[in-house]
Structure formats: structure tokens, C-alpha cells
C-alpha positions as CSV (number, residue, x, y, z in Angstrom):
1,X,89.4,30.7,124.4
2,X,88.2,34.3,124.3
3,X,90.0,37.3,124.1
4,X,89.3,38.6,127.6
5,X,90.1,35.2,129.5
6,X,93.1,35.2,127.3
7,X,94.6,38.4,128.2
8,X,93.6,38.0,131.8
9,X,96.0,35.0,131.5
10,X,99.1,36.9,130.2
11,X,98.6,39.8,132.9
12,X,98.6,37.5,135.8
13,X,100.7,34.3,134.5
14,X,103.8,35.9,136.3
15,X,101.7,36.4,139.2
16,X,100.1,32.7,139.2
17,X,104.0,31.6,138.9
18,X,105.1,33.2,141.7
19,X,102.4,31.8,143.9
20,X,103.1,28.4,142.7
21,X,99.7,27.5,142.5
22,X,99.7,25.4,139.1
23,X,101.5,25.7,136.1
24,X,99.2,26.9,133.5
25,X,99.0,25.4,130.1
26,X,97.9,28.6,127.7
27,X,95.7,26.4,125.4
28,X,94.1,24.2,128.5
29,X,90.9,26.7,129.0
30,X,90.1,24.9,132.6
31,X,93.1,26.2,133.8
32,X,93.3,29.7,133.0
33,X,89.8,29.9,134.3
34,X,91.0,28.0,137.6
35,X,94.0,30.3,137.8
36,X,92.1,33.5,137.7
37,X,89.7,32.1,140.4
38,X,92.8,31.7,142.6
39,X,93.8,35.3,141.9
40,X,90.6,36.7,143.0
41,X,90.7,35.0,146.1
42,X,94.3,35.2,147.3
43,X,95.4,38.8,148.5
44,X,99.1,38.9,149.4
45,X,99.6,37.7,153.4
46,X,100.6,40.4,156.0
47,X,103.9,39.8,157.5
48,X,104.8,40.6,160.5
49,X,108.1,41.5,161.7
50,X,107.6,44.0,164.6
51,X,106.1,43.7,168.2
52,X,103.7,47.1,167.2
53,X,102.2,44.6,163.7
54,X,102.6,41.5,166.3
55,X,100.3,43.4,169.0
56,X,97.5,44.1,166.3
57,X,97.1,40.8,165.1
58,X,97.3,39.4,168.4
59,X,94.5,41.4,169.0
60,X,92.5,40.5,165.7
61,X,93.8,36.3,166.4
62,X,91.6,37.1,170.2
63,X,89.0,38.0,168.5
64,X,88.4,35.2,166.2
65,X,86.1,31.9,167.2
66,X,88.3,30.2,164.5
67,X,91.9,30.7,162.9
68,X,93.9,28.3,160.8
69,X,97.9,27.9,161.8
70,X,101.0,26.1,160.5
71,X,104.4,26.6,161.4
72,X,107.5,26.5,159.5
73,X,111.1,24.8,160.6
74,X,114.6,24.0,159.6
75,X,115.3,20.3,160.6
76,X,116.8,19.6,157.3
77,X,119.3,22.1,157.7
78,X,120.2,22.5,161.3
79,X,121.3,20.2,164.6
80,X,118.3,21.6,166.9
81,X,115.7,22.7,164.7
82,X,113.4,25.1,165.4
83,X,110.2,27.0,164.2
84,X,111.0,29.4,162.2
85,X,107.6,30.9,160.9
86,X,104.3,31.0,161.9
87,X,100.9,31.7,159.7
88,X,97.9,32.3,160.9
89,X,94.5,32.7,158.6
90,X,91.4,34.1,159.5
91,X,88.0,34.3,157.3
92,X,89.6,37.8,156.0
93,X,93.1,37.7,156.0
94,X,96.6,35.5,156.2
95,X,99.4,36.6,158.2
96,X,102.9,35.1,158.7
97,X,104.5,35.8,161.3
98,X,108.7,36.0,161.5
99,X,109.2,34.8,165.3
100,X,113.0,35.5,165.0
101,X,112.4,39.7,164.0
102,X,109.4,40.2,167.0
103,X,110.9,40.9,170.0
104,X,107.8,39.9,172.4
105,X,106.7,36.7,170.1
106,X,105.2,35.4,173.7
107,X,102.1,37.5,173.6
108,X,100.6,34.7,171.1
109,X,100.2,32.2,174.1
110,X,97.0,34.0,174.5
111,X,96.1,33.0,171.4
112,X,97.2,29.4,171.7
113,X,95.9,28.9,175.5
114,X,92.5,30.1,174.8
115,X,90.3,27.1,174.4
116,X,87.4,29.4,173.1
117,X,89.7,30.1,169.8
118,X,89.6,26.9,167.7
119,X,93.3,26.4,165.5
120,X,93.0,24.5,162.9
121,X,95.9,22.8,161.8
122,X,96.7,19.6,159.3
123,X,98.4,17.6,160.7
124,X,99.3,18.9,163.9
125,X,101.7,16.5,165.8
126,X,104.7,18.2,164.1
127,X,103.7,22.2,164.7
128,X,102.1,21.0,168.2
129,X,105.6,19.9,169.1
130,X,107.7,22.8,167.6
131,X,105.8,25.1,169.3
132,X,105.9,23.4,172.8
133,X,109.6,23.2,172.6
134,X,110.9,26.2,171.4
135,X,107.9,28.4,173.3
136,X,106.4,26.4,175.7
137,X,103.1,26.8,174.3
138,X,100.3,24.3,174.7
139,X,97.2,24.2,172.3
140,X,93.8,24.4,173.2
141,X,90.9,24.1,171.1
142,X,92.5,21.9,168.4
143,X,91.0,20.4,165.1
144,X,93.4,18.8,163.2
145,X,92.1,18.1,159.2
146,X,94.3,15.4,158.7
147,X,92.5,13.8,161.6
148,X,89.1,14.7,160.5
149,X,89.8,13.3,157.2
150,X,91.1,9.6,158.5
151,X,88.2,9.7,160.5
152,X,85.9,9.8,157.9
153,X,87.8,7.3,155.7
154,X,89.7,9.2,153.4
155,X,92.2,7.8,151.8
156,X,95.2,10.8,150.7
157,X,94.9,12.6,153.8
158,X,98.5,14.9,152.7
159,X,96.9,19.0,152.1
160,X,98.2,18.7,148.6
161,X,96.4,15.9,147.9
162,X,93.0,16.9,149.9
163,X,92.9,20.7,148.1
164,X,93.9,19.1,145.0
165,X,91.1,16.5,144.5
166,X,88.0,18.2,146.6
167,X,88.7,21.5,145.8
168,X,90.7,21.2,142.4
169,X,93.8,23.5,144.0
170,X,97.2,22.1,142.9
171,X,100.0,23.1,145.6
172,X,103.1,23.0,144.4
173,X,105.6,21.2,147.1
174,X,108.8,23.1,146.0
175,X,110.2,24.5,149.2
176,X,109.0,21.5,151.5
177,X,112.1,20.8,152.0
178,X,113.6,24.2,152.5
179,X,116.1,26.3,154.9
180,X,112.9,28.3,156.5
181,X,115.8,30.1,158.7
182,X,117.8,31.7,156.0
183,X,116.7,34.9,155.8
184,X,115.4,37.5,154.0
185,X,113.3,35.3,152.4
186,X,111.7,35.3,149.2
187,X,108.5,35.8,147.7
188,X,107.6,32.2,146.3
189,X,108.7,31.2,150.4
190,X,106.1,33.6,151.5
191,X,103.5,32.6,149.1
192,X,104.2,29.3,149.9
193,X,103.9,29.7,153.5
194,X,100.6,31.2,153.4
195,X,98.9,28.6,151.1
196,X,99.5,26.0,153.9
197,X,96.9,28.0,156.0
198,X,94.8,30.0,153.3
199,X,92.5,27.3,152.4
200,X,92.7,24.8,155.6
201,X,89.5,27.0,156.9
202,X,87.4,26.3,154.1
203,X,88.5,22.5,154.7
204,X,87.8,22.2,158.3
205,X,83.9,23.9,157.2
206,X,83.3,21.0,155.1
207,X,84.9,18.3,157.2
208,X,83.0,19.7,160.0
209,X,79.8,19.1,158.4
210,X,80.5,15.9,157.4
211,X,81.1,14.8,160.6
212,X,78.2,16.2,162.5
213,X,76.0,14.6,159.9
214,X,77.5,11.4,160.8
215,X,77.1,12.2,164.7
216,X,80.9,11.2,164.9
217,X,81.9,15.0,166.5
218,X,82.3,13.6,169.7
219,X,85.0,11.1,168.4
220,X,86.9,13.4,166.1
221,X,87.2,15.8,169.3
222,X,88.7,13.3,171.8
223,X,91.1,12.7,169.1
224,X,92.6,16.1,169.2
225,X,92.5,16.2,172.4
226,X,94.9,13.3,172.8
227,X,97.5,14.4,169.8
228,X,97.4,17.3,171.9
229,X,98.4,15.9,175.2
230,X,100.4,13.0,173.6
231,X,102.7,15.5,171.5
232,X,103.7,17.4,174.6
233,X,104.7,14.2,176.8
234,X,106.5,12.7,173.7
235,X,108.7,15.7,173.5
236,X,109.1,15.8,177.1
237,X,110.5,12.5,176.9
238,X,112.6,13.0,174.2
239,X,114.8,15.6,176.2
240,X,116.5,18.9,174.6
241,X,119.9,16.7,174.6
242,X,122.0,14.1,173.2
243,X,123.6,10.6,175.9
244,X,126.7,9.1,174.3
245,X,124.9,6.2,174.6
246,X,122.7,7.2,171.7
247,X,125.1,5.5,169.5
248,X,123.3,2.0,170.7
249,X,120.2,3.3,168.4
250,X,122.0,2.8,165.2
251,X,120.9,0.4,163.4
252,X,123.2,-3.0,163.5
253,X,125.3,-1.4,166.5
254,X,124.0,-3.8,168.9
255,X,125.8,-6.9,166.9
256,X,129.6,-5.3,167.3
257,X,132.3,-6.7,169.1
258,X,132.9,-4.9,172.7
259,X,135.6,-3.2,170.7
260,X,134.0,-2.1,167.7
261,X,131.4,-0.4,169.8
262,X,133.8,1.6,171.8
263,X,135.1,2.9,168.4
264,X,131.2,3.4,167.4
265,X,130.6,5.0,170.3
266,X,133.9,7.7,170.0
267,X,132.7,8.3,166.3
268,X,129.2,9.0,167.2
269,X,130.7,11.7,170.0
270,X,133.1,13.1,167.6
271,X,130.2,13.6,164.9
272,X,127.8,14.3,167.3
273,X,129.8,17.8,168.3
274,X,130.9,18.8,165.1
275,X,127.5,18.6,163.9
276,X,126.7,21.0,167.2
277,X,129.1,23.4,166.3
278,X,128.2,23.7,162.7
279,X,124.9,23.6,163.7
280,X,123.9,21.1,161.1
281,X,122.3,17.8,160.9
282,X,124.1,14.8,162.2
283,X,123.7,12.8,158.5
284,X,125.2,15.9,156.7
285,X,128.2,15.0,158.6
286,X,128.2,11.0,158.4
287,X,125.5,8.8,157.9
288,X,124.8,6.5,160.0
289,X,125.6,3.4,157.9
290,X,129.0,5.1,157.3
291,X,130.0,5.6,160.7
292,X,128.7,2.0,161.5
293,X,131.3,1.1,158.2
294,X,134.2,2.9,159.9
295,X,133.7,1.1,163.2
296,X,133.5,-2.3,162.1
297,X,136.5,-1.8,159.4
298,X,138.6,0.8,162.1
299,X,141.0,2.3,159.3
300,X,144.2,3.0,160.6
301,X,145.1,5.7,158.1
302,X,143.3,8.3,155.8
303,X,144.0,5.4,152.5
304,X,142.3,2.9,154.6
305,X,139.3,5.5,155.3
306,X,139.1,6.7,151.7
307,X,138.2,2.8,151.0
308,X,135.0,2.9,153.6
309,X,131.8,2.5,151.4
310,X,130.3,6.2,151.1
311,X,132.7,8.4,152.7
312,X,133.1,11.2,149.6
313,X,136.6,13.2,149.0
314,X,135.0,16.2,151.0
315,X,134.5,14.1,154.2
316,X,138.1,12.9,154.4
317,X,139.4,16.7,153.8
318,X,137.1,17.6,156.5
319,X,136.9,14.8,158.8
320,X,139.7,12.7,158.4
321,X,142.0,14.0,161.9
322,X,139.0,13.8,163.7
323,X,137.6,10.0,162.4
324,X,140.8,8.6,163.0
325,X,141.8,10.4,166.4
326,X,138.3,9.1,167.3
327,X,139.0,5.6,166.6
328,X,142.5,5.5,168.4
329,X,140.4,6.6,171.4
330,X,138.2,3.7,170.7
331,X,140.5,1.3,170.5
332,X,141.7,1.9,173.7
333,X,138.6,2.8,175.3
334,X,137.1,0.3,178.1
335,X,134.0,-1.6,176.0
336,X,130.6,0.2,176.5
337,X,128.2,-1.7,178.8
338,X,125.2,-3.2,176.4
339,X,122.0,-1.7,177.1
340,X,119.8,-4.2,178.7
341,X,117.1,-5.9,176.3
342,X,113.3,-4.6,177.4
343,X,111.6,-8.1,177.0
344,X,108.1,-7.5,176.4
345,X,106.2,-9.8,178.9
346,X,104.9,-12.9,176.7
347,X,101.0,-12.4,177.9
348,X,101.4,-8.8,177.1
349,X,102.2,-9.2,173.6
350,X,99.1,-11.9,173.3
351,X,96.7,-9.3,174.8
352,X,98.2,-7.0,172.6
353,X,98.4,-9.1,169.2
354,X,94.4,-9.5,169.8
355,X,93.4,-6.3,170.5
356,X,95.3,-5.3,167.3
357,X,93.3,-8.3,165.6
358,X,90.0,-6.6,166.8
359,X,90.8,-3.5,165.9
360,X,91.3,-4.3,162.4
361,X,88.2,-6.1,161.4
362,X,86.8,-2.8,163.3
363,X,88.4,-0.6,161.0
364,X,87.5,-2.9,157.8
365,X,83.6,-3.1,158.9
366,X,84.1,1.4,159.0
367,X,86.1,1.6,156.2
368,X,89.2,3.7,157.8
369,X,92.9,3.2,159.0
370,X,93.0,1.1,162.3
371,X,94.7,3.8,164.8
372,X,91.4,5.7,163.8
373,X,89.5,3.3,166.0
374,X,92.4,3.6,168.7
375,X,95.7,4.4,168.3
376,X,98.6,2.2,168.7
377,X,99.9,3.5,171.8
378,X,96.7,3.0,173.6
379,X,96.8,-0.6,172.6
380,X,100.1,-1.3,174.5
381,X,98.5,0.6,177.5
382,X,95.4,-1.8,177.5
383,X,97.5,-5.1,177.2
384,X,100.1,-3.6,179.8
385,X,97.4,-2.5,182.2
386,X,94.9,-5.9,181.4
387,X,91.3,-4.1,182.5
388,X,88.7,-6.0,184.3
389,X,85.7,-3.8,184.5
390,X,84.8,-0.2,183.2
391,X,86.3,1.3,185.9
392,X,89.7,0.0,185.4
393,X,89.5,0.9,181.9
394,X,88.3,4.6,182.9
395,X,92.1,4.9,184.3
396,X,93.5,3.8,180.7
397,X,95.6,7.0,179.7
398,X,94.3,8.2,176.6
399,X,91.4,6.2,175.9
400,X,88.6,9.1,176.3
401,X,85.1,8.8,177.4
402,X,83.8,8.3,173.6
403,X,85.7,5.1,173.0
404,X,85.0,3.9,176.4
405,X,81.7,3.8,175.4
406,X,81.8,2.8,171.9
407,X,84.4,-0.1,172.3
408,X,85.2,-0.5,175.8
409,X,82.1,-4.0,176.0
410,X,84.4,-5.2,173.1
411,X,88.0,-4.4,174.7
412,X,87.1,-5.8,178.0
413,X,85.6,-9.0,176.4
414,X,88.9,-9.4,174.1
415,X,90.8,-9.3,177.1
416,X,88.9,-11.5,179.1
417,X,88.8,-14.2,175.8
418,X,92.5,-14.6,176.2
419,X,93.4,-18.0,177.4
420,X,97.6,-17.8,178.4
């Protein structure tokens, strides 16, 4: 190793560190030569925490065809998460934005509603979610590289596995699981945050051309364009709130006695409002399989409860007044009505079963995951709805004009094949 790439190393290993990029072996030449590539084209993000830096990057984010995005959020660590940064890139520059310093954070529905400004996101679902719920903001003008990748057939479609084998940039995942609320926060956060934007430009160029080679634009499109609309309804339907009845979605609840599942049902209340008004997530009060524990065993003391499989000597400090207050309740509660069993009509499931049978050897014969071809949801829509023609199948929600035409001759004839 020379002298010059040497020293370059020990000025800007601290540097390299902090941006958790890779961590450098000194006698691996590759990587000191990597490292200082990274240095020269990373300048530190602007962050904005004022509606005055807001209102100028607004104005730069209007002016750009393209910008990359990705969002930050605390669902690890809180009972309603919520975004908690936002990063932009642009060809030039990365910013992050802190939505809970600006005052008018609003004024970046311009940017999101303006179908002439592509965003760029990898995989979008999540961000396209967080951002509808806690702003209201729909996006237009989507392309999602996580969909871009599937569609062309690659295999680890993650960012940290894409950047590090096509582009030889290790990210290190450190703070994926971090409290993005806590604040102020440091510089290894912020240098974190940005790299999940920095680069995604560059990847959408390349992906891009690979698919317009391949003619498959059209397809990749219609794809965003359904994660877009489908994120929005699913968190519509998901509500903003919890039913008591919620309890009925733990797993093995359904298979207690009428009185077992009162006293589920009390403990699920009782943990559902202390995680509220801790503001924490439900499992950092009590696990599921816990509280499903308590319920079929119903402890009559604290002794009893300090016996229940996975209930830790900090719980029963905590908890213990409340667990057992909530199963005396149960215990005399009146038993919870069962929710009635959805049974799937039997030539619904066949129809579906053999579209999902097609679809496969159509994904084998591409080389790509089956939902590429269509996704799962739209399935159930086809073998609900049963099309005869191409005009019934034009009224199939979410199956766009592209997949009409490339697939609809072999949909309708699936459908037709079926024999009850």
C-alpha cells in the first residue's frame, strides 16, 4: 500500500466510522481505496429543522424531475408510531428533514402530489403508509427499486444487499431498529438516515435502463401505481384505533372456554391501555403468548402469576394489581360472543388454487417471484369476481391495462377450464 493511500486512510478512518459505511481493514488495499471513493462522494446532508430551511428546499424538491425519499419511524418503541424523519436526495444534495421541529411540514404535499416529480423510494408500501396516516399525503409519480428489481428477477431485493453486490457499498444496518423519535439525535443516526436515500438515484438510473431495454416499463409502472393506491385503502381499513374484540386475533384465542376468553379479553383491555398511556408497544407490556398463558391458567394470586411461563420479576412489580384485577373482572364477565367464521365459498378457493397454479409456472418460465406476474390480492379478486369476457375483467380492481393484455386470454381461459 502506498504512502499517500495510507495516510488518506488514517485522516478519514474516523470519518468512514462515523458514516458506517464499512469497516475498514488497514492491510485490505480494496477497501481503503473503496472508502476514499465513498468520501469523495458523500458531502454531509442538510438538515432541516425550521419552516425558513423547510420553504427552500421545498422550492429546490419543485424543481426537480426526480428526487429519492425514505422516511424514518418509531414502531419499535411506541403504541401509535409515527414518521419521524424524512430524507430527500436530489442529483446534488441530501437533505433530512425533522418533521417534529418544522412548524408548516404540510408545504411538502406539493412535492408529494405532483405527478411530474418522480420519488423514488425502496420499498415503498411502509413510507407510502406512514406518510398517509400521519399527513394525509398521497404519492404521485412513484418508482419503487425494490419493485423494479423483482421485476427483473433479482433475487436480494433488501438496499443493503442491492448497493452491496452491484455497487460494492456495504451499509451498515445498526440503527434499523432504532428510537428515530428520541431526540437530538446523533451523527451516526443522521449519517445513517441519509444513506438510505443517497444512492437509491443512481439505482433507479440503472434499473430504469434495464427495463426499458426489456420493453417491460409499462409493467413496472402499473405496479407502482397499485402499491400506491393499495397502501392507502389498506390503512384506511386498518382504522387509527383499537376494538376490544381485537383480542380474538391472538393466536390460539379462538380455542378457549367462554370463560377463559372473557378473562383474555379483560387482559388484552388492561394491556392494551397501559401500553396507550406509556405510549409503548403492546409486546413491551405482555406478549401475546403470555397473556394467552395467564388466561388459560387465571392465577388467583401474584405466587400463582410469578409461575406463568415468561412473565419476568419486572412484570409482576409492574403489572401484577392490574393482571389480576383484570382477571376477577373476567371471571365474572358475561362470555364474549365468538366472531363468526368467514367461510371461503368452496368454488372460490378452486378458481383461486388454479389461478395461483398458473401463475407459478408463469413466474418459473420469467424467472421472478409469482406476485410479480400479479399479486396475491388480485388473485382473490379474480376468483371472487369469476370474469367472463374482457370486459368483466376490465372492472377487476387492481389488475391494470398492461396485465389485461398480457395475461388476461390466459386468466379468462383458467377460469373458464374449471369444472366444479
Amino acid at each position: 500500500m502506498s504512502y499517500r493511500i495510507y495516510s488518506s486512510y488514517l485522516r478519514l478512518n474516523n470519518l468512514a466510522q462515523r458514516l458506517l459505511i464499512v469497516n475498514i481493514d488497514v492491510d485490505n488495499r480494496l477497501n481503503v481505496i473503496i472508502i476514499l471513493e465513498y468520501m469523495n462522494d458523500i458531502k454531509p446532508a442538510r438538515l432541516v429543522f425550521t419552516d425558513d430551511c423547510l420553504n427552500s428546499v421545498v422550492g429546490k424538491l419543485n424543481r426537480e424531475r426526480v428526487i429519492a425519499v425514505d422516511t424514518e419511524s418509531n414502531s419499535l418503541h411506541a403504541y401509535r408510531e409515527k414518521v419521524c424523519l424524512i430524507q430527500f436526495s436530489t442529483r446534488q444534495e441530501d437533505f433530512i428533514v425533522d418533521p417534529f421541529a418544522v412548524g408548516n411540514i404540510d408545504i411538502l404535499s406539493s412535492v408529494f402530489s405532483n405527478p411530474c416529480i418522480e420519488k423514488v423510494f425502496h420499498a415503498a408500501e411502509y413510507d407510502l403508509i406512514g406518510l398517509w396516516r400521519d399527513f394525509g399525503w398521497k404519492v404521485n409519480g412513484l418508482f419503487d427499486t425494490m419493485v423494479a428489481a423483482r421485476t427483473l428477477g433479482w433475487e436480494k431485493v433488501g438496499l443493503a444487499s442491492i448497493l452491496s453486490k452491484h455497487y460494492s457499498i456495504p451499509i451498515n444496518k445498526k440503527f434499523q431498529r432504532a428510537n428515530w423519535a428520541v431526540r437530538p439525535l446523533n451523527d451516526d443516526q443522521l449519517s445513517y438516515a441519509q444513506l438510505d436515500t443517497h444512492y437509491l438515484l443512481k439505482l433507479r438510473d440503472h434499473l430504469e435502463a434495464t427495463i426499458r431495454k426489456l420493453c417491460q416499463l409499462p409493467e413496472v409502472y402499473e405496479e407502482f401505481e397499485r402499491i400506491s393506491e393499495a397502501s392507502i385503502r389498506k390503512i384506511r381499513k386498518q382504522g387509527s384505533s383499537w376494538s376490544s374484540n381485537d383480542f380474538w386475533q391472538i393466536a390460539g384465542a379462538r380455542k378457549l372456554s367462554g370463560k377463559n376468553s372473557a378473562v383474555l379479553c379483560e387482559l388484552y383491555k388492561y394491556r392494551e391501555r397501559i401500553a396507550s398511556m406509556r405510549d409503548v408497544p403492546s409486546f413491551r407490556i405482555i406478549g401475546n403468548a403470555v397473556l394467552l398463558d395467564i388466561a388459560k391458567e387465571r392465577p388467583p394470586n401474584v405466587h400463582a402469576l410469578s409461575s406463568i411461563k415468561g412473565m419476568t420479576s419486572g412484570q409482576i412489580r409492574r403489572y401484577q394489581k392490574g393482571i389480576l384485577s383484570a382477571i376477577r373482572r373476567g371471571e365474572h364477565a358475561e362470555h364474549p360472543p365468538r366472531p363468526k367464521i368467514r367461510r371461503i365459498d368452496p368454488l372460490i378457493s378452486l378458481r383461486y388454487d388454479s389461478l395461483r397454479e398458473w401463475r407459478k409456472l408463469r413466474a418459473r418460465k420469467r424467472g421472478v417471484a409469482s406476485d410479480v406476474i400479479v399479486a396475491r390480492e388480485v388473485l382473490w379478486n379474480l376468483a371472487k369476481q369469476n370474469p367472463v369476457n374482457h370486459t368483466e375483467l376490465r372492472s377487476t380492481q387492481d389488475l391494470g391495462p398492461w396485465r389485461r393484455k398480457e395475461y388476461g386470454k390466459e386468466i379468462l381461459r383458467v377460469l373458464r377450464d374449471i369444472v366444479p
